[in-house]
N, C-alpha and C positions, 0 to 999 in steps of 0.2 A: 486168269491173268497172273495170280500171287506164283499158281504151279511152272508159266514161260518164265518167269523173272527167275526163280529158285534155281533152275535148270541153267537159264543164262548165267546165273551168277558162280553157278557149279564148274561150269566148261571155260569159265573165265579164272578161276582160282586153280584149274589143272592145268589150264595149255601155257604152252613154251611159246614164247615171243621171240623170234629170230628178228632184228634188224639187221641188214647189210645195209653199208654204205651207198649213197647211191652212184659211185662209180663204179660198184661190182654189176649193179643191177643192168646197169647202160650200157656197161662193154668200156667203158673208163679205163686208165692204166695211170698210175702215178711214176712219172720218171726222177729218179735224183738231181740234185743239183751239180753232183757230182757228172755228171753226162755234159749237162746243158751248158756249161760252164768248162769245162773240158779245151785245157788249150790246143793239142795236138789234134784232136778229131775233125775234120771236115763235118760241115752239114747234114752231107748225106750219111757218111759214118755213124751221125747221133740218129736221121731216121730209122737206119739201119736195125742199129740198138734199139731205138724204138719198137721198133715191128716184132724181132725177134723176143722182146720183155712179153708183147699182146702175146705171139706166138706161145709164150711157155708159161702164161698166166697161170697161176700156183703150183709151178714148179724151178727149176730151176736149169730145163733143159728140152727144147725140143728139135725137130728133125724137117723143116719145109724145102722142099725142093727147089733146085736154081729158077725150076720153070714157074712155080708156086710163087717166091718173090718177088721174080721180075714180071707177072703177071699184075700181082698187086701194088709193085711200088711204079712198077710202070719204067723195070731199067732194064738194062740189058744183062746177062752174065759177066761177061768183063766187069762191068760197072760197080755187080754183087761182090765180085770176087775182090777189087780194089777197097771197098770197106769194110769185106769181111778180112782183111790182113790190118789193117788200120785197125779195128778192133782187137785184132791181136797183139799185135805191136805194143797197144797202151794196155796191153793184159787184164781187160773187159771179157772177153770171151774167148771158150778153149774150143779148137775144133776138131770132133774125132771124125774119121772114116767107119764107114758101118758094114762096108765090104761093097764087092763087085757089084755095081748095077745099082745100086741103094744111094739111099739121102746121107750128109754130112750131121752129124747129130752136133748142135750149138747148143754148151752151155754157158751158163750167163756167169758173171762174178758180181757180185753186189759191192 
């Protein structure tokens, strides 16, 4: 018994204890204030921003398809495209072209 204990107590004085919060663990996103609060954005503008913030979670940029969007948020392309200029407009997000055939790459501004 003395030799489990020594042993536990060995692998407890070397291992690294990683906590994450538990909105990393769940799929969580913290949105600013700065969004929700936001006078010029429409509703959907700020899910918009929402989605795209999950989308590029630790980074600062990614690339989901018009089809990928409106699959998930449940709109149409028009609808996508009308908040993603809203987002531009209040200078939230920039959006590049990725070339022929390809996704729009959205990055985020903090």
């Amino acid at each position: 018994m003395e030799k489990i204990n020594s042993i536990i107590k060995q692998k407890l004085e070397t291992a690294e204890l990683t906590i994450e919060p538990h909105w990393k663990r769940h799929g969580y996103i913290a949105l600013g204030n700065k969004i929700i609060i936001h006078p010029k954005l429409s509703i959907g503008a700020k899910l918009f921003y929402t989605y795209l913030l999950m989308r590029c979670f630790r980074k600062d940029n990614c690339f989901p398809s018009y089809e990928t969007i409106g699959k998930d948020l449940r709109v149409s392309k028009h609808t996508i495209i009308k908040f993603k200029n809203e987002l531009i407009k209040t200078n939230l997000i920039k959006v590049y072209r990725r070339g022929w055939g390809k996704t729009n790459k959205y990055v985020l501004k903090f």
